[in-house]
Backbone as a chain_set.jsonl record, in Angstrom:
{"seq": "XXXXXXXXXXXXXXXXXXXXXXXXXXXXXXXXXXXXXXXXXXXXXXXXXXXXXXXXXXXXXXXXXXXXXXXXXXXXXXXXXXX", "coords": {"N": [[0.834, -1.188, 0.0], [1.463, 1.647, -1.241], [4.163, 3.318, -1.277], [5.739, 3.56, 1.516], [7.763, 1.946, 4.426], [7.39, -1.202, 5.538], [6.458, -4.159, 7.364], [7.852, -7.478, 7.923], [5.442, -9.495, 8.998], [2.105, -8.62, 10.355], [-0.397, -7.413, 12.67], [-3.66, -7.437, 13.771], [-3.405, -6.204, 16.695], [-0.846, -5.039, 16.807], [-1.35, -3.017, 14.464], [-3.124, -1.641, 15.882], [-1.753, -0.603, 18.3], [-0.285, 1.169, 16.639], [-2.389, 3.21, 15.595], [-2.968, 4.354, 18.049], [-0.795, 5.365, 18.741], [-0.19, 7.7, 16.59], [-2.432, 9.145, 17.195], [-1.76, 9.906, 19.272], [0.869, 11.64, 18.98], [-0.126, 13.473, 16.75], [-1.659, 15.154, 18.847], [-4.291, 15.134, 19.35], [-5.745, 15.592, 20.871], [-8.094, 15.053, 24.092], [-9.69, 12.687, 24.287], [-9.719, 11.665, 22.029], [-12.27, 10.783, 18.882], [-12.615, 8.376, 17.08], [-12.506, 7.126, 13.684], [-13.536, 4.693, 11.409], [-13.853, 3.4, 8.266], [-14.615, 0.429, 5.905], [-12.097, -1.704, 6.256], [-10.851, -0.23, 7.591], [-12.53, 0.417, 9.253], [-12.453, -2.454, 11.055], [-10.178, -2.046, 12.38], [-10.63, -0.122, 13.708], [-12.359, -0.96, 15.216], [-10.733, -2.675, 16.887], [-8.808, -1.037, 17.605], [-10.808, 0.383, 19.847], [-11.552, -1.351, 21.13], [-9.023, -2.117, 22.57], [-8.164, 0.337, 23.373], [-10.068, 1.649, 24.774], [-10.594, 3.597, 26.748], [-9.492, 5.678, 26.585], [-10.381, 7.134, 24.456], [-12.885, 9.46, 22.674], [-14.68, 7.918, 21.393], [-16.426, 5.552, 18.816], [-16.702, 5.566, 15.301], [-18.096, 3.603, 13.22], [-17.965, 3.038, 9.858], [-19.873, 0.865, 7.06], [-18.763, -1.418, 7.544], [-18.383, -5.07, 7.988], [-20.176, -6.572, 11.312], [-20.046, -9.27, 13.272], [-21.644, -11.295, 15.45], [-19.916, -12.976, 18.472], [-20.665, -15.261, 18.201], [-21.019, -16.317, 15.529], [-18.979, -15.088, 14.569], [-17.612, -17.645, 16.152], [-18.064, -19.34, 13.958], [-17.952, -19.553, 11.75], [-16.258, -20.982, 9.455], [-17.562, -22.482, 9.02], [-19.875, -21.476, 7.336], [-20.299, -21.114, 3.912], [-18.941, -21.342, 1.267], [-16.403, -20.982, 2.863], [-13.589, -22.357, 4.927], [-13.413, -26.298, 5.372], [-14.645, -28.267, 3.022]], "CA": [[0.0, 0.0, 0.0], [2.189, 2.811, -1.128], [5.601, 3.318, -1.151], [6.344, 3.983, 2.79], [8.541, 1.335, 4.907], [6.958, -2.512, 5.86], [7.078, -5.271, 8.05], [7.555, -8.706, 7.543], [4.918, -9.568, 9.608], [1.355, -7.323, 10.381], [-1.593, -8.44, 13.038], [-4.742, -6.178, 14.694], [-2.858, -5.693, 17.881], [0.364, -3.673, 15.966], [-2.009, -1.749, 13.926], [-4.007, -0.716, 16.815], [-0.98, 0.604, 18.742], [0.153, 2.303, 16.008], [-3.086, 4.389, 15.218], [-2.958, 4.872, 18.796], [0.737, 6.341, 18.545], [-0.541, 8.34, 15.486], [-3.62, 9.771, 17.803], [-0.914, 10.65, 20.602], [1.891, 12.222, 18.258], [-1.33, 14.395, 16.114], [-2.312, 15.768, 19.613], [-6.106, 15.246, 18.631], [-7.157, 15.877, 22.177], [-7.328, 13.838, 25.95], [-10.229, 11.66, 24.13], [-10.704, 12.057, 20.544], [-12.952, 9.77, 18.327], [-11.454, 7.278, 15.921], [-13.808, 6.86, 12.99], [-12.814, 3.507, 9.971], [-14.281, 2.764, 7.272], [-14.628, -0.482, 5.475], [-11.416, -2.216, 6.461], [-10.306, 0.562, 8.837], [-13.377, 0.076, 10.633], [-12.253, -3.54, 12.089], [-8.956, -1.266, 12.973], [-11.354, 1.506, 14.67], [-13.016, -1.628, 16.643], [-9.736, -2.844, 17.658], [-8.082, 0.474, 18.709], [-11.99, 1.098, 20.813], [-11.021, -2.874, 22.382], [-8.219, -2.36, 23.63], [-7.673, 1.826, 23.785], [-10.928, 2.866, 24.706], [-10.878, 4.087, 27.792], [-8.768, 7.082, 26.168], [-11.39, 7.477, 23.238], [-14.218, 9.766, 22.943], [-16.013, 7.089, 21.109], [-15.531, 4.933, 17.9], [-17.804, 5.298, 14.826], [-17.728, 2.35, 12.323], [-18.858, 2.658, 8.635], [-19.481, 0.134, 6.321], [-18.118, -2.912, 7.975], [-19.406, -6.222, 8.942], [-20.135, -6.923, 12.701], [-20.486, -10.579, 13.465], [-21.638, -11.749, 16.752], [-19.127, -14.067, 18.552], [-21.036, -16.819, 17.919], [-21.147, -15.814, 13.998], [-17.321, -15.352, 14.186], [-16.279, -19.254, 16.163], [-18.917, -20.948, 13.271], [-17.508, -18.483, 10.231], [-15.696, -21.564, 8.733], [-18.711, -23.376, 8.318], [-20.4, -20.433, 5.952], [-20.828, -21.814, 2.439], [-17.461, -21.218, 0.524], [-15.073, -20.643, 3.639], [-13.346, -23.276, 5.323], [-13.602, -26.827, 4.984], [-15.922, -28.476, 2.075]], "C": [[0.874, 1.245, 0.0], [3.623, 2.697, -1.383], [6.514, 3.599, 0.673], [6.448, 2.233, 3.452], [7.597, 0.112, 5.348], [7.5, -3.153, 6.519], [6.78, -6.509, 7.745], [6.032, -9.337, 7.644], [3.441, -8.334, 10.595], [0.021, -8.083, 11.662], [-2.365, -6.901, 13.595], [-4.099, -5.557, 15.662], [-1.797, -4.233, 17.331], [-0.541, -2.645, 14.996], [-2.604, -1.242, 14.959], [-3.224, 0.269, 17.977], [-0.367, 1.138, 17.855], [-0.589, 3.753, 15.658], [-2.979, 4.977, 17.013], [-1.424, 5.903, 18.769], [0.74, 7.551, 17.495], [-1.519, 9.459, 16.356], [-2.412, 10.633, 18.439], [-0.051, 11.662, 19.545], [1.036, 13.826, 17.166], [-1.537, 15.174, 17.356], [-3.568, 15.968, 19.138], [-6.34, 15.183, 20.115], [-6.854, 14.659, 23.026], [-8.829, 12.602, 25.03], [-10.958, 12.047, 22.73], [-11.734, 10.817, 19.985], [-12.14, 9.115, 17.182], [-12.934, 7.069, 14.71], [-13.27, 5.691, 11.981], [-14.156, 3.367, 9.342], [-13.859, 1.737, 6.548], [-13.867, -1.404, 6.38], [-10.652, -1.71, 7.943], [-11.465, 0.574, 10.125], [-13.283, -1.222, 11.492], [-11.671, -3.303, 12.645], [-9.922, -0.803, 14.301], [-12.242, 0.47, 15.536], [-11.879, -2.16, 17.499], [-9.2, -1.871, 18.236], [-9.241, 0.797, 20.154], [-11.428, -0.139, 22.135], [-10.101, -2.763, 23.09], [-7.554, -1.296, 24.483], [-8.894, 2.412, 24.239], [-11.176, 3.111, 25.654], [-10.108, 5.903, 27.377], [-9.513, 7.551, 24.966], [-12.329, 8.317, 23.406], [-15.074, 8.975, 22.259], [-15.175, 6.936, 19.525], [-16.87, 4.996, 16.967], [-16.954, 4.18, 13.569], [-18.305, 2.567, 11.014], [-18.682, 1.567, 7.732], [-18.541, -1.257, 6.238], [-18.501, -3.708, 8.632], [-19.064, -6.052, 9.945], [-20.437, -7.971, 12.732], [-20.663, -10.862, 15.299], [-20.305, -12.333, 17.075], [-19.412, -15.236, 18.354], [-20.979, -16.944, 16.552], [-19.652, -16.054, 13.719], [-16.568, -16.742, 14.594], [-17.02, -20.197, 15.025], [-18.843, -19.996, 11.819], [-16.861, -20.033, 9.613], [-16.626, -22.813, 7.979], [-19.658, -22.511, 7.718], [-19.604, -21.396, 4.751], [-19.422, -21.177, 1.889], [-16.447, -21.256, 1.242], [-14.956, -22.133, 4.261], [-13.351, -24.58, 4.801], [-15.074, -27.738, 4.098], [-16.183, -28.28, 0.955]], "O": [[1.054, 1.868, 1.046], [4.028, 1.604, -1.777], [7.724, 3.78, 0.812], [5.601, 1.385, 3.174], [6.56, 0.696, 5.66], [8.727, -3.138, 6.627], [5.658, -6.809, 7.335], [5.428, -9.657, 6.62], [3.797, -7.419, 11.337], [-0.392, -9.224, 11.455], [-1.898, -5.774, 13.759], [-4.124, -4.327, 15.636], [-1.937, -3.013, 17.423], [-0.224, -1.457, 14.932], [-2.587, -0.013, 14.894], [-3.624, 1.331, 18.453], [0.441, 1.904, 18.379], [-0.08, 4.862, 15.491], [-2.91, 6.202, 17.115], [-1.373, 7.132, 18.788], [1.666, 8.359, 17.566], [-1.302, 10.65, 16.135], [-2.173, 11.806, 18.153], [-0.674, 12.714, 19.399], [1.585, 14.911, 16.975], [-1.659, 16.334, 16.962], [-3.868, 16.994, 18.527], [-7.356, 14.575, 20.452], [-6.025, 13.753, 22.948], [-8.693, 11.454, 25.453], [-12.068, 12.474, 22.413], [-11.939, 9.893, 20.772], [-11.133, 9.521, 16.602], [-14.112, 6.905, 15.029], [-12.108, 6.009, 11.728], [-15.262, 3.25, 9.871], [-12.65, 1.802, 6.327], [-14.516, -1.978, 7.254], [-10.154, -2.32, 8.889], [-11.36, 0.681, 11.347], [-13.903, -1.243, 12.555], [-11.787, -3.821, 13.756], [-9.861, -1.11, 15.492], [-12.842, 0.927, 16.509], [-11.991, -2.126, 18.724], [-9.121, -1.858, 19.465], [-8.844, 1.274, 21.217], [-11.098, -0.021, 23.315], [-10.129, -3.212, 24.236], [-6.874, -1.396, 25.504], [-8.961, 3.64, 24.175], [-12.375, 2.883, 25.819], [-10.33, 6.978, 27.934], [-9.048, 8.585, 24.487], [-12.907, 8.089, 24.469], [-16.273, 9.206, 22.414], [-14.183, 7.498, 19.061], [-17.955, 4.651, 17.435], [-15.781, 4.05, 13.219], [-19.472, 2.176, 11.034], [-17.531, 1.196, 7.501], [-17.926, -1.85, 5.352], [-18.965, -3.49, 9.751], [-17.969, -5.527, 10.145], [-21.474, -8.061, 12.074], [-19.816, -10.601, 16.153], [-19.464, -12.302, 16.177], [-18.623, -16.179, 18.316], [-20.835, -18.144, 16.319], [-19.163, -16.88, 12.948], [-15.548, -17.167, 14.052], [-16.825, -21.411, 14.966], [-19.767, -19.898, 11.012], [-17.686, -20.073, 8.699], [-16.522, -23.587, 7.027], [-20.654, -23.217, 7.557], [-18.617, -22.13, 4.816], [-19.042, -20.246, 2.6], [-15.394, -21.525, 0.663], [-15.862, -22.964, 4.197], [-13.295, -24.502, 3.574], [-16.227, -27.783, 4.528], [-17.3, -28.564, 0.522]]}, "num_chains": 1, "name": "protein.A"}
Protein backbone atom coordinates (compact mmCIF):
# COMPACT_ATOMS: atom_id res chain seq x y z
CA UNK A 1 0.00 0.00 0.00
CA UNK A 2 2.19 2.81 -1.13
CA UNK A 3 5.60 3.32 -1.15
CA UNK A 4 6.34 3.98 2.79
CA UNK A 5 8.54 1.33 4.91
CA UNK A 6 6.96 -2.51 5.86
CA UNK A 7 7.08 -5.27 8.05
CA UNK A 8 7.56 -8.71 7.54
CA UNK A 9 4.92 -9.57 9.61
CA UNK A 10 1.35 -7.32 10.38
CA UNK A 11 -1.59 -8.44 13.04
CA UNK A 12 -4.74 -6.18 14.69
CA UNK A 13 -2.86 -5.69 17.88
CA UNK A 14 0.36 -3.67 15.97
CA UNK A 15 -2.01 -1.75 13.93
CA UNK A 16 -4.01 -0.72 16.81
CA UNK A 17 -0.98 0.60 18.74
CA UNK A 18 0.15 2.30 16.01
CA UNK A 19 -3.09 4.39 15.22
CA UNK A 20 -2.96 4.87 18.80
CA UNK A 21 0.74 6.34 18.54
CA UNK A 22 -0.54 8.34 15.49
CA UNK A 23 -3.62 9.77 17.80
CA UNK A 24 -0.91 10.65 20.60
CA UNK A 25 1.89 12.22 18.26
CA UNK A 26 -1.33 14.40 16.11
CA UNK A 27 -2.31 15.77 19.61
CA UNK A 28 -6.11 15.25 18.63
CA UNK A 29 -7.16 15.88 22.18
CA UNK A 30 -7.33 13.84 25.95
CA UNK A 31 -10.23 11.66 24.13
CA UNK A 32 -10.70 12.06 20.54
CA UNK A 33 -12.95 9.77 18.33
CA UNK A 34 -11.45 7.28 15.92
CA UNK A 35 -13.81 6.86 12.99
CA UNK A 36 -12.81 3.51 9.97
CA UNK A 37 -14.28 2.76 7.27
CA UNK A 38 -14.63 -0.48 5.47
CA UNK A 39 -11.42 -2.22 6.46
CA UNK A 40 -10.31 0.56 8.84
CA UNK A 41 -13.38 0.08 10.63
CA UNK A 42 -12.25 -3.54 12.09
CA UNK A 43 -8.96 -1.27 12.97
CA UNK A 44 -11.35 1.51 14.67
CA UNK A 45 -13.02 -1.63 16.64
CA UNK A 46 -9.74 -2.84 17.66
CA UNK A 47 -8.08 0.47 18.71
CA UNK A 48 -11.99 1.10 20.81
CA UNK A 49 -11.02 -2.87 22.38
CA UNK A 50 -8.22 -2.36 23.63
CA UNK A 51 -7.67 1.83 23.79
CA UNK A 52 -10.93 2.87 24.71
CA UNK A 53 -10.88 4.09 27.79
CA UNK A 54 -8.77 7.08 26.17
CA UNK A 55 -11.39 7.48 23.24
CA UNK A 56 -14.22 9.77 22.94
CA UNK A 57 -16.01 7.09 21.11
CA UNK A 58 -15.53 4.93 17.90
CA UNK A 59 -17.80 5.30 14.83
CA UNK A 60 -17.73 2.35 12.32
CA UNK A 61 -18.86 2.66 8.64
CA UNK A 62 -19.48 0.13 6.32
CA UNK A 63 -18.12 -2.91 7.97
CA UNK A 64 -19.41 -6.22 8.94
CA UNK A 65 -20.13 -6.92 12.70
CA UNK A 66 -20.49 -10.58 13.46
CA UNK A 67 -21.64 -11.75 16.75
CA UNK A 68 -19.13 -14.07 18.55
CA UNK A 69 -21.04 -16.82 17.92
CA UNK A 70 -21.15 -15.81 14.00
CA UNK A 71 -17.32 -15.35 14.19
CA UNK A 72 -16.28 -19.25 16.16
CA UNK A 73 -18.92 -20.95 13.27
CA UNK A 74 -17.51 -18.48 10.23
CA UNK A 75 -15.70 -21.56 8.73
CA UNK A 76 -18.71 -23.38 8.32
CA UNK A 77 -20.40 -20.43 5.95
CA UNK A 78 -20.83 -21.81 2.44
CA UNK A 79 -17.46 -21.22 0.52
CA UNK A 80 -15.07 -20.64 3.64
CA UNK A 81 -13.35 -23.28 5.32
CA UNK A 82 -13.60 -26.83 4.98
CA UNK A 83 -15.92 -28.48 2.07
Amino acid sequence: MGDSGWRAHYNSELRAEEIRTVIAAAQLGERPFVIGHSFGGFMTMKVASQYGDGLGGAVIVDSPIRSPEEARNADSWPGRGKG
